[in-house]
PyMOL Python script that loads the backbone (N, CA, C, O; Angstrom):
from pymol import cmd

cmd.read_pdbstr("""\
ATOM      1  N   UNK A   1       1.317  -4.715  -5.152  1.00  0.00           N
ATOM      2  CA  UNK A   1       1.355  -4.071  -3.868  1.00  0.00           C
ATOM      3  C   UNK A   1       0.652  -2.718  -3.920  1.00  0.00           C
ATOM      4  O   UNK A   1       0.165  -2.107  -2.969  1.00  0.00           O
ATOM      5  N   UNK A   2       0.694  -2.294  -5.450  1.00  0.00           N
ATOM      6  CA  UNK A   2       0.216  -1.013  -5.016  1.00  0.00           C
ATOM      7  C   UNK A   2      -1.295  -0.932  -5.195  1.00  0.00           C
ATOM      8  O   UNK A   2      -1.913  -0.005  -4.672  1.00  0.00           O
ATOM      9  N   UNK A   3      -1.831  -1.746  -5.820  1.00  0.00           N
ATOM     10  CA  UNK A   3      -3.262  -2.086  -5.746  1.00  0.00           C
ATOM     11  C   UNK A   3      -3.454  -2.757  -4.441  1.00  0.00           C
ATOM     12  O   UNK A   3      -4.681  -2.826  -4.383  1.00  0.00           O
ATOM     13  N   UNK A   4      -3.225  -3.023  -3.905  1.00  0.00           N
ATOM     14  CA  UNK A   4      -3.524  -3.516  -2.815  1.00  0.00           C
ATOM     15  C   UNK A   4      -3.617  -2.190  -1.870  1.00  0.00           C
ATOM     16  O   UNK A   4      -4.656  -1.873  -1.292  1.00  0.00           O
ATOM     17  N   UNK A   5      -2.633  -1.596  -1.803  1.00  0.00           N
ATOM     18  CA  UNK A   5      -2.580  -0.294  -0.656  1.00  0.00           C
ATOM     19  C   UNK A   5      -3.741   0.803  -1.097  1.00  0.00           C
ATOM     20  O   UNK A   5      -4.318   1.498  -0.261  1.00  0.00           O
ATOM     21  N   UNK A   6      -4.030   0.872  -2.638  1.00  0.00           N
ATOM     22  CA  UNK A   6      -5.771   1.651  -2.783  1.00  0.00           C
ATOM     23  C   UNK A   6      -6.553   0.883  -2.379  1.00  0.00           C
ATOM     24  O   UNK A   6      -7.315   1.334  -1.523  1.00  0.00           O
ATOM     25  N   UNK A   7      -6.752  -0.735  -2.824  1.00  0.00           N
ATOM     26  CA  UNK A   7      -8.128  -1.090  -2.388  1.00  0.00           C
ATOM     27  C   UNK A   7      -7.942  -1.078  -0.341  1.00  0.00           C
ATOM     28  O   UNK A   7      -8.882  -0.722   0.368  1.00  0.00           O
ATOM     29  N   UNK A   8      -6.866  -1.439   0.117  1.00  0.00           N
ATOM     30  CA  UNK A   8      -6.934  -0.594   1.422  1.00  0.00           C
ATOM     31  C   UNK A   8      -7.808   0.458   1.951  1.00  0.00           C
ATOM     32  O   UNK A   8      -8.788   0.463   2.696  1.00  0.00           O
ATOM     33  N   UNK A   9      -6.873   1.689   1.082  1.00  0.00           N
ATOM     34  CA  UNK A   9      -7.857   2.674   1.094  1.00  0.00           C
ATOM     35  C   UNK A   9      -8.838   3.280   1.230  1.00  0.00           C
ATOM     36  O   UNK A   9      -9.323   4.109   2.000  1.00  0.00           O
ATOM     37  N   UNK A  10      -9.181   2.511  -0.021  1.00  0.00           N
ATOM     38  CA  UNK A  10     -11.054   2.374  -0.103  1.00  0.00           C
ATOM     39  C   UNK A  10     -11.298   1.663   0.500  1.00  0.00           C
ATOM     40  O   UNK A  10     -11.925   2.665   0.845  1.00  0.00           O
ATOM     41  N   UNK A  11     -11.548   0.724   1.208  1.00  0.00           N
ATOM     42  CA  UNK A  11     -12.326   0.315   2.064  1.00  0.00           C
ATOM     43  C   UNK A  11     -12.057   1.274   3.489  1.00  0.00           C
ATOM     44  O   UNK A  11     -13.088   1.612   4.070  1.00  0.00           O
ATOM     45  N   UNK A  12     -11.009   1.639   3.968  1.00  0.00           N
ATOM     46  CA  UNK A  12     -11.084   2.358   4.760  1.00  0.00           C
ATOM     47  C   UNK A  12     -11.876   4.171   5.184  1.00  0.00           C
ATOM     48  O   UNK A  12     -11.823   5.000   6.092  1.00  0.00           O
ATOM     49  N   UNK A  13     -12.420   4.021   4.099  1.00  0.00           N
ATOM     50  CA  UNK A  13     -13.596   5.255   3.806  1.00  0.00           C
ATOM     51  C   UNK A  13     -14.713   4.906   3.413  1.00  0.00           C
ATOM     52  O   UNK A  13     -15.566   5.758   3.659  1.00  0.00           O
ATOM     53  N   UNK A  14     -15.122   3.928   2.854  1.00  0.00           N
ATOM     54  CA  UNK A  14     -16.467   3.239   2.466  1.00  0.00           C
ATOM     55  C   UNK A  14     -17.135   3.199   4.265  1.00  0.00           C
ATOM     56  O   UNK A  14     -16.909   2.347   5.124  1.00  0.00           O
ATOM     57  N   UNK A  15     -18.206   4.768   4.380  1.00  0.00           N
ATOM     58  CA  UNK A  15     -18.933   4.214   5.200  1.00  0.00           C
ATOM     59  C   UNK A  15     -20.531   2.875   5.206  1.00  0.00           C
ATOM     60  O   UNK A  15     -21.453   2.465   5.912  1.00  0.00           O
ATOM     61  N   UNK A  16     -19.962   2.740   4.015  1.00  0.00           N
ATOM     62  CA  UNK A  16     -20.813   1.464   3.959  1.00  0.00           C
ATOM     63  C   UNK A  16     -20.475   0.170   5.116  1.00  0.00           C
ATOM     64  O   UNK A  16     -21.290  -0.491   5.760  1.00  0.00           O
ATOM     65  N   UNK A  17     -19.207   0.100   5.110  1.00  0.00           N
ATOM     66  CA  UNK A  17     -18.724  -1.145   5.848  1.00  0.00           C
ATOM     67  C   UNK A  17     -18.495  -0.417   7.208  1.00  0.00           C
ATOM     68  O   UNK A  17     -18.228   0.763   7.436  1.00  0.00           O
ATOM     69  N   UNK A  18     -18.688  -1.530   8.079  1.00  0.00           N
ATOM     70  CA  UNK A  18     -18.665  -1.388   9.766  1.00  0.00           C
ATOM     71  C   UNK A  18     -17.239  -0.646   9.556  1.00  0.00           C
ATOM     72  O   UNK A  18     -16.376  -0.569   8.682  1.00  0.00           O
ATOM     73  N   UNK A  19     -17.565   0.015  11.273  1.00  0.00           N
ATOM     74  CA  UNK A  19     -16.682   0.553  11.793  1.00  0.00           C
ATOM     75  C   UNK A  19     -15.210  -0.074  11.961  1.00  0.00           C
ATOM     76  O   UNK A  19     -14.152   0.511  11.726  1.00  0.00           O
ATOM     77  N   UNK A  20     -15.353  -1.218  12.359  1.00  0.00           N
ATOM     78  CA  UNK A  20     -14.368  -1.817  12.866  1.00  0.00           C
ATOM     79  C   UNK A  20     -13.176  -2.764  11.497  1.00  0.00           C
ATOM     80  O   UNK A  20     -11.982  -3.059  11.546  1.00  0.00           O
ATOM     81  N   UNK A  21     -14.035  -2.936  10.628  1.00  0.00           N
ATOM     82  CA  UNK A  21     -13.210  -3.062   9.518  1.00  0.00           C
ATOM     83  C   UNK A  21     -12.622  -2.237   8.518  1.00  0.00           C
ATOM     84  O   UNK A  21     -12.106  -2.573   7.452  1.00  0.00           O
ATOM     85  N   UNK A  22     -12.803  -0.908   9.107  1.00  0.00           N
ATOM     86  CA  UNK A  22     -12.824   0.499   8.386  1.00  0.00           C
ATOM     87  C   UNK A  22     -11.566   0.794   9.077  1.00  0.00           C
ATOM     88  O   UNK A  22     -10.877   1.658   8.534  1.00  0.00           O
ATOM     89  N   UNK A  23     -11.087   0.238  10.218  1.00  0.00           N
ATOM     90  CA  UNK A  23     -10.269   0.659  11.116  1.00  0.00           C
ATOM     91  C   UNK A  23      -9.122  -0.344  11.082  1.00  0.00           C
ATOM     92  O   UNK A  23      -7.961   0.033  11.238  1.00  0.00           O
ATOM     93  N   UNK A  24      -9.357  -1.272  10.935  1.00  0.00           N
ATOM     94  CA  UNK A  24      -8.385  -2.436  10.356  1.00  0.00           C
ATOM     95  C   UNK A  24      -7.805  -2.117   9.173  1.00  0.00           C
ATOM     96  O   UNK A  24      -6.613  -2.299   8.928  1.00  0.00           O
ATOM     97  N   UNK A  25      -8.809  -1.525   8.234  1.00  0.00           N
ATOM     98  CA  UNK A  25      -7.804  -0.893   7.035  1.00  0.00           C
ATOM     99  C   UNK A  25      -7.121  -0.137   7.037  1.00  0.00           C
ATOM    100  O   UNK A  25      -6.266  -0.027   6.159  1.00  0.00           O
ATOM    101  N   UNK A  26      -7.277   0.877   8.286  1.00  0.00           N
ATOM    102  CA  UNK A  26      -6.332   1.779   8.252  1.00  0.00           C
ATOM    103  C   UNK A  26      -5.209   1.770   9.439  1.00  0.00           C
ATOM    104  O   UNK A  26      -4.431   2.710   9.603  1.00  0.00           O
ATOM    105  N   UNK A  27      -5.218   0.717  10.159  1.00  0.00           N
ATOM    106  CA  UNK A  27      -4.282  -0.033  10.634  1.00  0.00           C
ATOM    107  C   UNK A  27      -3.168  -0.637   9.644  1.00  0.00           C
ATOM    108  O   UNK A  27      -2.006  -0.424   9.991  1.00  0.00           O
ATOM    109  N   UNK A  28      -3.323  -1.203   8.720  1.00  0.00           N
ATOM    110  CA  UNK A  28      -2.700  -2.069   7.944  1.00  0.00           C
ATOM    111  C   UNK A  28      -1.988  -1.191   7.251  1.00  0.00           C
ATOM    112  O   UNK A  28      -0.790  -1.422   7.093  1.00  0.00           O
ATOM    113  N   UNK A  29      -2.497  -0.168   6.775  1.00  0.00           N
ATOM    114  CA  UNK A  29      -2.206   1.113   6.179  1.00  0.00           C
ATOM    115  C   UNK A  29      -1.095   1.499   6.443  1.00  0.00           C
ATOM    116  O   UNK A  29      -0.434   1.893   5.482  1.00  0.00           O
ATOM    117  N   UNK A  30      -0.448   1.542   7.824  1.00  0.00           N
ATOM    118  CA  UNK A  30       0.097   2.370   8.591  1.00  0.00           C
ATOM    119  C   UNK A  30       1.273   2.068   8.340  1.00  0.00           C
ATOM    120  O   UNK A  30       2.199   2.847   8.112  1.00  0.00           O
ATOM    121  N   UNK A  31       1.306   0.343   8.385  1.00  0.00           N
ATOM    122  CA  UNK A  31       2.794  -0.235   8.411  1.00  0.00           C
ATOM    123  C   UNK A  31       2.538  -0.881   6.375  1.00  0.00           C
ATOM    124  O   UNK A  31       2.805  -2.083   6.393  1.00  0.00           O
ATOM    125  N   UNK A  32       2.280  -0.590   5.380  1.00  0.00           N
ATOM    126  CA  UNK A  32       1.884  -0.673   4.249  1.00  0.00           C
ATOM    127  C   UNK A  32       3.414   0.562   3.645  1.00  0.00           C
ATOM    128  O   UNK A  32       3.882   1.652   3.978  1.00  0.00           O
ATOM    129  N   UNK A  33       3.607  -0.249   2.867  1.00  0.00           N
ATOM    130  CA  UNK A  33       4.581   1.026   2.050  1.00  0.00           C
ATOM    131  C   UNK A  33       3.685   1.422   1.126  1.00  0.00           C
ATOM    132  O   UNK A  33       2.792   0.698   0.685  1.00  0.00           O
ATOM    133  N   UNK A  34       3.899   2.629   0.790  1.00  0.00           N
ATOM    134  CA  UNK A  34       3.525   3.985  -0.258  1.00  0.00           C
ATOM    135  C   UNK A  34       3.419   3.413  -1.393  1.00  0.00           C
ATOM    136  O   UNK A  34       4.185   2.471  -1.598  1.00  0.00           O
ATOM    137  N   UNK A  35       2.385   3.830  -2.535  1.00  0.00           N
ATOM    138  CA  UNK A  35       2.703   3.159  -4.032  1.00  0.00           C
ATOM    139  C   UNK A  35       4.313   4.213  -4.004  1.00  0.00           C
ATOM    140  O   UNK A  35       5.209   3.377  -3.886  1.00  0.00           O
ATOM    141  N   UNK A  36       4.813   5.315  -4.051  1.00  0.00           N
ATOM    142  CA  UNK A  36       5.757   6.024  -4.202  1.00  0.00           C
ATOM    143  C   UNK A  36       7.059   5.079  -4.183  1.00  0.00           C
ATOM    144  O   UNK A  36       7.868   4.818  -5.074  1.00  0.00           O
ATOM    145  N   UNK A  37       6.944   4.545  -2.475  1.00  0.00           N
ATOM    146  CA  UNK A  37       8.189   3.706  -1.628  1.00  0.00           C
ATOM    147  C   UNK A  37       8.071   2.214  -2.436  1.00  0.00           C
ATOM    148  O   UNK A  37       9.067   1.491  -2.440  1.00  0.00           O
ATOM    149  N   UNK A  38       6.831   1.771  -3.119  1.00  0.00           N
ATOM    150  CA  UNK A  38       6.726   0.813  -3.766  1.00  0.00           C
ATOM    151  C   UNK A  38       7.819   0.831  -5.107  1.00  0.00           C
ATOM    152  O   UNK A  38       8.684  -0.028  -5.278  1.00  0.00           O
ATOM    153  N   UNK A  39       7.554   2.111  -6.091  1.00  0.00           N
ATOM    154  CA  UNK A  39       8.488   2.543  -7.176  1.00  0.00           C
ATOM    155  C   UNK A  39       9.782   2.805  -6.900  1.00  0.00           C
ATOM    156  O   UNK A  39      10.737   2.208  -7.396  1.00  0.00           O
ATOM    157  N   UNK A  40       9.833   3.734  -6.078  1.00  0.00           N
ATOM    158  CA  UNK A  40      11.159   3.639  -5.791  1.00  0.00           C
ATOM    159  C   UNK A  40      12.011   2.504  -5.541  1.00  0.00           C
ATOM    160  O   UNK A  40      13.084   2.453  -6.142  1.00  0.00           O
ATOM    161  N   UNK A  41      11.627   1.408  -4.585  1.00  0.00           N
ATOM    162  CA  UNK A  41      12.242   0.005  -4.361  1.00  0.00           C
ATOM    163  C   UNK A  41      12.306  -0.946  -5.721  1.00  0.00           C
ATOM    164  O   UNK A  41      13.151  -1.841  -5.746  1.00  0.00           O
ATOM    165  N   UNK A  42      11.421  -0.756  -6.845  1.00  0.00           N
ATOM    166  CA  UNK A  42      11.986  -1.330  -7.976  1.00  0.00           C
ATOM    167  C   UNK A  42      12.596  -0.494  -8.825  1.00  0.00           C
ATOM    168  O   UNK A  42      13.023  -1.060  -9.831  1.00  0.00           O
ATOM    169  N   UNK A  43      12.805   0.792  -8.757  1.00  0.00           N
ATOM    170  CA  UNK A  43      13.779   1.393 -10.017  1.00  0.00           C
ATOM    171  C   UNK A  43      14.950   1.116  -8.835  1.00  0.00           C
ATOM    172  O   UNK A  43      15.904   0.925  -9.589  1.00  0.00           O
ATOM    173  N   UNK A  44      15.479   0.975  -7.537  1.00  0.00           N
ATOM    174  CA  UNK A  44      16.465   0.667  -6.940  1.00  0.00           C
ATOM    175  C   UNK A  44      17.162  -0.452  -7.055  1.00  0.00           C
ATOM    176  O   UNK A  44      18.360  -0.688  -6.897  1.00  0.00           O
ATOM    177  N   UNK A  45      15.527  -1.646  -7.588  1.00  0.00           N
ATOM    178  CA  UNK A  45      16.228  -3.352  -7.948  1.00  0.00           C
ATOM    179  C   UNK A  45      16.429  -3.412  -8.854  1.00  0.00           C
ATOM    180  O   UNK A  45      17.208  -4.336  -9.088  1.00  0.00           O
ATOM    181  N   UNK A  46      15.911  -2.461 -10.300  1.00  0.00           N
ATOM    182  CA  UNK A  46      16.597  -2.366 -11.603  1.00  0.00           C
ATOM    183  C   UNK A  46      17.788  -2.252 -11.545  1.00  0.00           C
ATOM    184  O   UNK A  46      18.527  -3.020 -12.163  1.00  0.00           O
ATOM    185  N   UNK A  47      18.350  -1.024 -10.604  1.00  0.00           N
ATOM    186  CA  UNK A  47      19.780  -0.469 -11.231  1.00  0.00           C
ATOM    187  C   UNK A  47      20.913  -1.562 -10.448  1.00  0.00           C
ATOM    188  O   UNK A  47      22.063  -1.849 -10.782  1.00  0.00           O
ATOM    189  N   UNK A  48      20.232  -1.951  -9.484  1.00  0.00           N
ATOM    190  CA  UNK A  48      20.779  -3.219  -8.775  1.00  0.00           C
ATOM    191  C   UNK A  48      21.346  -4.425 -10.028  1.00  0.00           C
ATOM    192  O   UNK A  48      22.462  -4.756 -10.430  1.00  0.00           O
ATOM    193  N   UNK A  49      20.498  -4.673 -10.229  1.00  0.00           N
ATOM    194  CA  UNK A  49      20.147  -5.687 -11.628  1.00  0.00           C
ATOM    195  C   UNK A  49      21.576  -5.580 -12.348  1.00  0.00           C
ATOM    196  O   UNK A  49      22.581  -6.292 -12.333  1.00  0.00           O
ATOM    197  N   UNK A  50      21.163  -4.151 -13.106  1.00  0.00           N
ATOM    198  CA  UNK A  50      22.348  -3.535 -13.899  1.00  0.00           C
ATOM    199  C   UNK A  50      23.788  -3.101 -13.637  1.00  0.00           C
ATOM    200  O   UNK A  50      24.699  -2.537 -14.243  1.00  0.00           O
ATOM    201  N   UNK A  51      23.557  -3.624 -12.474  1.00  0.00           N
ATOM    202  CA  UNK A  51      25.480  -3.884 -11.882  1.00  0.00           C
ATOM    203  C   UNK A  51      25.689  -4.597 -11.721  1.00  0.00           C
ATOM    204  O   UNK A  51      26.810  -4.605 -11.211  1.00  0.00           O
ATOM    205  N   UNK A  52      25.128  -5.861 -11.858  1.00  0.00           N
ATOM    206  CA  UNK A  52      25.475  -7.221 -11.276  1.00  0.00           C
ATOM    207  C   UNK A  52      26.506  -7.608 -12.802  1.00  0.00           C
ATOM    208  O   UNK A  52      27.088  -8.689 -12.895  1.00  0.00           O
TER     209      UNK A  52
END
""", "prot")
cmd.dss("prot")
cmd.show_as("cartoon", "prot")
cmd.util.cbc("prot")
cmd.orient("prot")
């Protein structure tokens, strides 16, 4: 997931690629969790884990 939300990224600044797919990336972006919100949600399913 969190490679996914850079190569997002980057494409959403590559003025190489049209406008309009530059804008789709950063659409997707928007509703995309954070690499941060990404880590956090698995050190949360670890400790999850570790109470079961």
């Amino acid at each position: 997931m969190i490679e996914t939300s850079e190569f997002l990224a980057k494409i959403s600044r590559d003025k190489f690629l049209p406008y309009h797919i530059r804008e789709q990336a950063r659409q997707l972006l928007r509703h995309y969790p954070t690499p941060k919100a990404v880590r956090l949600a698995g050190r949360c399913e670890a400790v999850r884990q570790d109470q079961i």
